[in-house]
BALO-979263 format. One line per field, with one value per residue (C-alpha): chain; x, y, z. Coordinates in pm, whole numbers, plus 50000, padded with zeros to 5 digits. Each point is the difference from the previous one (the first is absolute). Layout:
<sites>
guba c(A ...)
xx c(X ...)
yy c(Y ...)
zz c(Z ...)
</sites>
This chain:
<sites>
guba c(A A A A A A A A A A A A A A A A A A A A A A A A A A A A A A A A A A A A A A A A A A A A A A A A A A A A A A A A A A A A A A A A A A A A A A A A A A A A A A A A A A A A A A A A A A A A A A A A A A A A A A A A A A A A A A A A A A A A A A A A A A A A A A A A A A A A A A A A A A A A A A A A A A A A A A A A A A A A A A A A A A A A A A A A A A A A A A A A A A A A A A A A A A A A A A A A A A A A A A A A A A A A A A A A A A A A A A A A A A A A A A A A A A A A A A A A A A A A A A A A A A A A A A A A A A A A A A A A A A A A A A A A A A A A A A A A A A A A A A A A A A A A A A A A A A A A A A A A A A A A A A A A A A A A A A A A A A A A A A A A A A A A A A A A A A A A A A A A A A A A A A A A A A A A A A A A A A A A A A A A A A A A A A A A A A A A A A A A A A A A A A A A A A A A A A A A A)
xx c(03926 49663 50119 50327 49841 49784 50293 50185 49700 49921 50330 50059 49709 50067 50318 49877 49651 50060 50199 49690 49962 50349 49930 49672 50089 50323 49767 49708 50210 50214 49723 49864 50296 50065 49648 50085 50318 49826 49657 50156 49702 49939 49744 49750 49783 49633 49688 49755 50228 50246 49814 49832 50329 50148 49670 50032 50373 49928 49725 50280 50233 49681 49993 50331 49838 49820 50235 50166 50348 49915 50341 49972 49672 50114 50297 49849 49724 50262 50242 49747 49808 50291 50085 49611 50034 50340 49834 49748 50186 50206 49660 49950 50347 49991 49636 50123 50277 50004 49834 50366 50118 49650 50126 50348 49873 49723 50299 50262 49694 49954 50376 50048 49736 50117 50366 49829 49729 50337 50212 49720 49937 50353 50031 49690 50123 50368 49838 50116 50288 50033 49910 50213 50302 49904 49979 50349 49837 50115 49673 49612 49858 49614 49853 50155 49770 49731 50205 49872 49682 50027 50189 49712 49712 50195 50030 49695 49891 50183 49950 49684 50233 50194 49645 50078 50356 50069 50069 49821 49685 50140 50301 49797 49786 50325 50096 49654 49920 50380 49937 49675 50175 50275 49856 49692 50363 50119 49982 49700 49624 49988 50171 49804 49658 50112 50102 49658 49822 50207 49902 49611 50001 50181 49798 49693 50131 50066 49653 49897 50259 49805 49755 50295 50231 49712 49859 50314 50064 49631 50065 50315 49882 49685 50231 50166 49721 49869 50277 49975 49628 50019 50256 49999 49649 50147 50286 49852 49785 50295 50093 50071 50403 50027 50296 50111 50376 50170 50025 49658 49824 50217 49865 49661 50115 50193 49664 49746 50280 49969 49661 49961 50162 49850 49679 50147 50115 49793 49983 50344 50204 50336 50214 50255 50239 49754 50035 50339 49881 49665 49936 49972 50201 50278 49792 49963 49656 49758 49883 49642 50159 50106 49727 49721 50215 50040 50365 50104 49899 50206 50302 50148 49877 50393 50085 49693 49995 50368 49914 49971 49602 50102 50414 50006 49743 49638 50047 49687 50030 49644 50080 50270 49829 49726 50268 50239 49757 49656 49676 50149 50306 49829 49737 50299 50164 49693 49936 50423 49927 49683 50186 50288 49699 49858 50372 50027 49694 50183 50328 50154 49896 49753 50088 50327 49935 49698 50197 50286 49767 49835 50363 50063 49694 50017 50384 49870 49705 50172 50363 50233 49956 49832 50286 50303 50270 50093 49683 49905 50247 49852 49654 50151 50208 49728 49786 50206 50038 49628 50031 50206 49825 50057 49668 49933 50132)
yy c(58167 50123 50364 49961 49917 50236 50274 49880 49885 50358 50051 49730 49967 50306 49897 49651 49920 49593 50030 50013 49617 49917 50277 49859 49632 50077 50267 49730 49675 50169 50148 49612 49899 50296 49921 49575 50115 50240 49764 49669 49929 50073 50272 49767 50259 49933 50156 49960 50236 49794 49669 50229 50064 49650 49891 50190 49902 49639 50057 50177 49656 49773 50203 49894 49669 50212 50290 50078 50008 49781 49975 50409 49987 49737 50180 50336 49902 49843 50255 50293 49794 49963 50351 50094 49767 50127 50387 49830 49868 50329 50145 49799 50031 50414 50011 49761 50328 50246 50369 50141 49779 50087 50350 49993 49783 50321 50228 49770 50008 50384 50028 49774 50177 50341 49885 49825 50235 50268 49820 49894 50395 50053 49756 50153 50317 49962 49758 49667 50066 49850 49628 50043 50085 49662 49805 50167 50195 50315 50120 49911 49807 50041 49686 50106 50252 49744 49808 50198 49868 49685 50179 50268 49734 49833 50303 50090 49686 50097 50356 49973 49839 50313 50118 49743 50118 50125 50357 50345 50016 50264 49769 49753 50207 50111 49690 49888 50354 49988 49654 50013 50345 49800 49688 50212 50175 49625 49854 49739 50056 49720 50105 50330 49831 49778 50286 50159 49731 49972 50285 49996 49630 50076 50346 49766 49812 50244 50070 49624 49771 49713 50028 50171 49730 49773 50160 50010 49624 49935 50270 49814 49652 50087 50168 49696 49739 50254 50175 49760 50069 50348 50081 49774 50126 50355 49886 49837 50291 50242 50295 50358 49997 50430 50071 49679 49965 49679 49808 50039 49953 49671 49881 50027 49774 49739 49978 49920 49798 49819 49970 49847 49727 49985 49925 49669 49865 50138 49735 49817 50337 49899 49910 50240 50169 49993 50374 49940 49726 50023 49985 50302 50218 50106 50088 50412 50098 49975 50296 49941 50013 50349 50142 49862 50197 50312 49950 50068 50405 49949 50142 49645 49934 49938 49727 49734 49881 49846 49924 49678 49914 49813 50097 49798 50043 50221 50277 49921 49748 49910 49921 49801 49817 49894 49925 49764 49843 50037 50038 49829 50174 50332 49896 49899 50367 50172 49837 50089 50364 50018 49847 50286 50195 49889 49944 50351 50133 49793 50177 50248 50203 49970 50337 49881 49644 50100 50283 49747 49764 50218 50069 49671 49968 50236 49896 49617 50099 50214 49923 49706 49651 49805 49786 50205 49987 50319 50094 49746 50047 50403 49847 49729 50276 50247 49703 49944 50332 50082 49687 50206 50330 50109 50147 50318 50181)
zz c(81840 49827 50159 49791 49721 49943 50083 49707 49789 49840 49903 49862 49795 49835 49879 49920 50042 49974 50325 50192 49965 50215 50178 50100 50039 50226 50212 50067 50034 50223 50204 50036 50111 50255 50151 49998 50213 50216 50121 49902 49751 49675 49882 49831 49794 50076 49870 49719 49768 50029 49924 49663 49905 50001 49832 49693 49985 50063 49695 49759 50049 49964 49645 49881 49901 49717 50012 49640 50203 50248 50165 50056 50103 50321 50100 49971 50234 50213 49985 50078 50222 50202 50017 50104 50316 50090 49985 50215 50210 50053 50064 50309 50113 49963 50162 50316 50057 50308 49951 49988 49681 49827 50021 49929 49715 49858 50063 49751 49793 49950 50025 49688 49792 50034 49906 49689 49923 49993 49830 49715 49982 49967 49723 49799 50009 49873 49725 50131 50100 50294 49893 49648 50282 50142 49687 49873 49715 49929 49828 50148 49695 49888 50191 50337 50050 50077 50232 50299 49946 50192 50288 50008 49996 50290 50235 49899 50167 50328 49989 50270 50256 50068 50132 50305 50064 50354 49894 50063 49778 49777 49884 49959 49778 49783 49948 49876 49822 49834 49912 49801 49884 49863 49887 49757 49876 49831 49713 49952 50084 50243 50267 49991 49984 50288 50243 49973 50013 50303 50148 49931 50171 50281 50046 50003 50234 50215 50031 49986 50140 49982 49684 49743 50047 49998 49675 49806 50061 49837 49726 49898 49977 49846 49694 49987 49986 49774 49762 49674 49974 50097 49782 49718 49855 50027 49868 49680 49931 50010 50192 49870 49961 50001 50160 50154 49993 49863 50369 50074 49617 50057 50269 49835 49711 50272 50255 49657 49898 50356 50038 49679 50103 50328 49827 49823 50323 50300 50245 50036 49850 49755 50275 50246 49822 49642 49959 49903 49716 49928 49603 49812 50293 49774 49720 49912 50045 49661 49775 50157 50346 49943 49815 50285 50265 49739 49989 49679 50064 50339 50144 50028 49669 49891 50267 50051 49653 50117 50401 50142 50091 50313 50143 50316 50165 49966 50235 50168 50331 49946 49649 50075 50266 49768 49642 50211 50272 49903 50189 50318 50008 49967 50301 50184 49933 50057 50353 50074 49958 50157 50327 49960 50009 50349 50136 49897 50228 50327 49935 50291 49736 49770 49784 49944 49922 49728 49810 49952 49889 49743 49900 49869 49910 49756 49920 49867 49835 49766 49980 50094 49945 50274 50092 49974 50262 50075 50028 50215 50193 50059 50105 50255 50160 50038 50115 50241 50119 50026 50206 50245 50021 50322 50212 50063 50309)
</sites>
């Protein structure tokens, strides 16, 4: 089932990035069930990971009793708790497979990217025409040509699988050369900063398969215990805005914005779900704002006096983490990733495992909001497919 899925999963994200949440759920529950039917018991997950995990979504209901929309804040932490113990679940289930299905499963893997990583080409090149086919339009509109973003973060996630497929080295190496050609070729920053931080991790690891891995895991939960007083200081002295576009000059604004109010409620956070209603998040930034950052002189000078300091969410996991559920929820987040971290140095193989994890690394500390389901849904299925790496030879 998890093979199937991530055939079709490229594709379709391309077309429409939030079908990566059914995809996901009907690929893992499906792969439960398959391995319930097979070994007449259920793949319990197991694993401190998994008991991190369901601690910091435990935490984010225990905040709905402070949260400004308390009834969000419980069934988000239900809802995406759920989904994180189904993924781990799956994970158990793909990992108890033979050596054959871990291999058809790489192959579906790399066979699914290229036909996504082709068709997302295609689609970039005759200006979005391919998903304003899908939606019935007979023109591409303006904001379509950022809709490949999710679908590029996504497979950027999965690209390092294809290095795992049973093929001859040098299709391997197309696949994962065309790939990273592709994906710097998209629209949005992310993606591109995520395949080559890709690549350098998983080069590391090459040469360290234990300590990389190992490294990353402590690199990424240090930046989250650490991000609000790394980056607010910075942040409140300013930062030269030369150059910066409007997405990333906004991002400044929506990270002070967020550690601001990290700083008035440190401990217990303003609840799961806050970003979304914390005071002050639909207000446009202030003149005083804009001149710290130099942004009156910049080339997005025309749209942040009229942008939103806080749409959604902060673009910044760690952020996130800290704004919703507070010191404990960002200890709880910071011990999750430094476990992916040492899971990823007793993978089949380590290389693989790390440069995905850099990936999405890279992916929630700079883009989509923590707790989106499509998103999700990406991480659980290449969880669970790192969970089925098949060994060498």
């Amino acid at each position: 089932p998890l093979a199937i899925g991530l055939a079709v999963a490229p594709a379709a994200a391309v077309l429409q990035s939030k079908a990566l949440a059914p995809t996901a759920l009907l690929a893992l529950a499906v792969c439960v069930l398959r391995h319930r039917l097979r070994h007449r018991a259920w793949p319990w997950p197991e694993g401190a990971a998994v008991w991190a995990g369901l601690a910091l979504f435990a935490w984010g209901a225990a905040t709905a009793l402070w949260a400004l929309q308390p009834a969000k804040a419980f069934g988000t932490s239900a809802q995406v708790g759920g989904f994180f113990l189904l993924g781990a679940a799956a994970c158990r289930a793909v990992a108890a497979d033979d050596e054959a299905a871990k291999r058809r499963l790489m192959f579906a893997a790399c066979g699914g990217l290229a036909a996504g990583l082709l068709l997302a080409a295609l689609d970039h090149a005759t200006g979005n025409a391919v998903r304003a086919a899908v939606r019935g339009l007979d023109k591409a509109p303006a904001h379509l040509h950022f809709g490949l973003k999710p679908a590029a973060s996504a497979m950027a996630l999965w690209l390092p699988l294809a290095a795992a497929a049973p093929l001859p080295r040098v299709w391997r190496g197309s696949v994962l050369a065309g790939g990273a050609a592709i994906l710097l070729l998209l629209p949005g920053d992310t993606p591109k900063l995520a395949v080559l931080a890709a690549a350098a991790a998983g080069g590391a690891a090459v040469l360290a398969p234990r300590a990389a891995p190992r490294l990353l895991g402590a690199i990424l939960a240090a930046s989250i215990l650490l991000m609000p007083l790394a980056l607010g200081p910075v942040l409140a002295r300013g930062v030269p805005a030369d150059g910066l576009g409007f997405s990333a000059a906004h991002r400044l604004l929506i990270w002070d914005f967020a550690a601001a109010r990290i700083a008035e409620r440190p401990l217990l956070g303003w609840g799961m779900e806050a970003s979304r209603a914390v005071p002050g998040r639909d207000a446009s930034p202030s003149p005083e704002a804009l001149a710290r950052f130099g942004f009156a002189d910049s080339a997005a000078a025309g749209y942040l006096p009229r942008a939103e300091l806080l749409p959604l969410h902060p673009h910044n996991g760690a952020l996130q983490l800290w704004l919703e559920l507070g010191a404990p929820g960002a200890l709880l987040g910071a011990a999750l990733a430094l476990l992916l971290g040492l899971a990823a140095a007793r993978a089949a193989r380590p290389a693989v495992a790390t440069a995905a994890l850099a990936s999405g690394a890279v992916t929630a500390m700079l883009s989509f909001g923590a707790w989106q389901e499509w998103w999700i849904g990406a991480e659980l299925m290449a969880a669970a497919a790192l969970a089925g790496l098949p060994r060498r030879g």
